[in-house]
VONUKOL-241611 format. One record per residue (C-alpha): residue number from 1; z, x, y. Coordinates in Angstrom, 3 decimals, padded with zeros to 6 digits. Layout:
<atoms>
ATOM  resi        c3        c1        c2
ATOM   NUM         Z         X         Y
...
</atoms>
This chain:
<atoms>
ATOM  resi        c3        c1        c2
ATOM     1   000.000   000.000   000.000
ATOM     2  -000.929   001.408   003.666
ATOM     3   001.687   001.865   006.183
ATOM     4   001.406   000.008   009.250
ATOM     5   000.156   002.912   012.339
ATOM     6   003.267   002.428   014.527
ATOM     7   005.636   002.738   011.401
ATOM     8   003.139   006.407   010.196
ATOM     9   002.747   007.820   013.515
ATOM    10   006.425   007.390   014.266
ATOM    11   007.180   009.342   010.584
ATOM    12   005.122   012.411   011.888
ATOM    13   006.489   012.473   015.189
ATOM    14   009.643   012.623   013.651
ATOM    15   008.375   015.176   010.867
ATOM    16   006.615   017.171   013.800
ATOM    17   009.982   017.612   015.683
ATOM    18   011.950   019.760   012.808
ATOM    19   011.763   023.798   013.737
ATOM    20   009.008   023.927   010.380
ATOM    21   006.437   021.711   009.066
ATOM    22   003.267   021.109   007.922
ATOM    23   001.394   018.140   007.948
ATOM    24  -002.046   017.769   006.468
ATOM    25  -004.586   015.824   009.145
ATOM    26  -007.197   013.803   007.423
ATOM    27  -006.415   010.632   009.681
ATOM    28  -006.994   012.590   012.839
ATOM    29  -004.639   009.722   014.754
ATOM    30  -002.012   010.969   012.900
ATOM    31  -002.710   014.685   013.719
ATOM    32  -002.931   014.056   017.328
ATOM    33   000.605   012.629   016.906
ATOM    34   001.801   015.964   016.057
ATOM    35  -000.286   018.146   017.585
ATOM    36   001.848   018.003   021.112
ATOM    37   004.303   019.614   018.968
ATOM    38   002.692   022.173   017.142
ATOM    39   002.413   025.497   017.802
ATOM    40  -000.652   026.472   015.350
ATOM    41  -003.361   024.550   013.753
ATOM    42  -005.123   025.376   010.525
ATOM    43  -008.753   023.197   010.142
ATOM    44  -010.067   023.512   006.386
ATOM    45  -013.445   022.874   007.253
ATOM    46  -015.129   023.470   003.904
ATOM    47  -018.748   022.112   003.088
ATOM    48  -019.301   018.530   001.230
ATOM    49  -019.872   020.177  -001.900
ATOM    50  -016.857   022.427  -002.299
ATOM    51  -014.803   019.065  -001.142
ATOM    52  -016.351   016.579  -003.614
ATOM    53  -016.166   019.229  -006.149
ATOM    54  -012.009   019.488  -005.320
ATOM    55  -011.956   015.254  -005.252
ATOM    56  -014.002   014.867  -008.555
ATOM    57  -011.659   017.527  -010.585
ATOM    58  -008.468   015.544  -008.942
ATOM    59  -010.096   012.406  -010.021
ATOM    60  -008.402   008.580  -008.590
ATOM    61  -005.282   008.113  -007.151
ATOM    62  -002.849   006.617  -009.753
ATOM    63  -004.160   002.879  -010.221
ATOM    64  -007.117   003.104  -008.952
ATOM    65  -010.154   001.530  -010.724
ATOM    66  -013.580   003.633  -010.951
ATOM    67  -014.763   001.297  -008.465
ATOM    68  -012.652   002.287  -005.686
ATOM    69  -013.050   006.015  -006.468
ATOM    70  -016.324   005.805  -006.047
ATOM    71  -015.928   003.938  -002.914
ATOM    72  -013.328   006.589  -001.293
ATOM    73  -016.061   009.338  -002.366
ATOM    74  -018.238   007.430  -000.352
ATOM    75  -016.506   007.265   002.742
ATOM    76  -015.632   010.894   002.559
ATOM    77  -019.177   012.011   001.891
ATOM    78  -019.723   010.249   005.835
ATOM    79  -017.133   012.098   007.157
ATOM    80  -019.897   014.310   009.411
ATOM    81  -021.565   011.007   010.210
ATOM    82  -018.596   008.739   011.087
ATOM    83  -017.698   008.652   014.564
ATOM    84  -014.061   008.008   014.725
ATOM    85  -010.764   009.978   014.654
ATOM    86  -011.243   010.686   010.633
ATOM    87  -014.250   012.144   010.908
ATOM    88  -015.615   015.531   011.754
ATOM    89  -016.504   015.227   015.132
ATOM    90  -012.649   013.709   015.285
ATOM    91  -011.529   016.467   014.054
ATOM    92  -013.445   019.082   016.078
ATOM    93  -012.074   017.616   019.831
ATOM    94  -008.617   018.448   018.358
ATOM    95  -009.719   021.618   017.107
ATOM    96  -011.720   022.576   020.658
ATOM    97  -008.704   020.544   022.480
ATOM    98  -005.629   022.491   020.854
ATOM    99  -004.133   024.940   023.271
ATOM   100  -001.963   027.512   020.799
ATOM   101  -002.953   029.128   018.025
ATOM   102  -005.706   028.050   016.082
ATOM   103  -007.706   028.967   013.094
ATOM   104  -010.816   027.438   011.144
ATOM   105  -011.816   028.207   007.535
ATOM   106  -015.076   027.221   006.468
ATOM   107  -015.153   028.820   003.068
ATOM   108  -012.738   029.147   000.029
ATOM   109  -012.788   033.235   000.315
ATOM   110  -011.334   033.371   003.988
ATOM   111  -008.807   031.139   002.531
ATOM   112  -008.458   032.875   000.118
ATOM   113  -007.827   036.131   002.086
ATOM   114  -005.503   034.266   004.682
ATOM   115  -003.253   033.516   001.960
ATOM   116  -003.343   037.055   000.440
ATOM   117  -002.509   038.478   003.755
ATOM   118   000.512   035.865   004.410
ATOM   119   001.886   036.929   000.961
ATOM   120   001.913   040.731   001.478
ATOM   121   003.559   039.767   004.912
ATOM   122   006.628   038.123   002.994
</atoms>
């Protein structure tokens, strides 16, 4: 069942006001919630293909029929062609609008590297 937007946005605000936290931004409403409060910004901007290939081995969300996984694929396959917060072009005006630190990936190997270089940091 999906949360009402009031009762959401006020769970990240909340979530965005602890000292750490991450919070992952596919509805870009809800990342602009906590973006006022962030001090970095991470955008996985990986191609279609690497991203259905991630959705298909994760398969549907517990419950759901084949019907509305195929559906949800759908509507994520238009993410560069949707015009709205959840979309690419939502997601870039954050991106280009974000003031602190700020990094994009666009491929698994600078991922990859990011979190090899975090690690040997520890």
């Amino acid at each position: 069942m999906q949360r009402d937007e009031s009762q959401a946005t006020g769970m990240v605000v909340e979530a965005a006001g602890k000292p750490r936290w991450i919070i992952e931004g596919v509805y870009g409403w809800l990342a602009a919630a906590a973006l006022p409060l962030a001090t970095s910004l991470i955008w996985l901007d990986l191609p279609w293909t690497v991203c259905r290939e991630s959705l298909a081995r994760r398969g549907p969300w517990r419950g759901a029929t084949a019907a509305e996984h195929e559906a949800f694929l759908q509507w994520a396959e238009a993410y560069w062609q949707r015009r709205t917060p959840t979309s690419f072009a939502g997601h870039l005006a954050l991106f280009e609008h974000f003031a602190e630190t700020k990094i994009r990936f666009e491929r698994r190997s600078e991922i990859e590297a990011f979190l090899a270089d975090v690690h040997r940091d520890k």
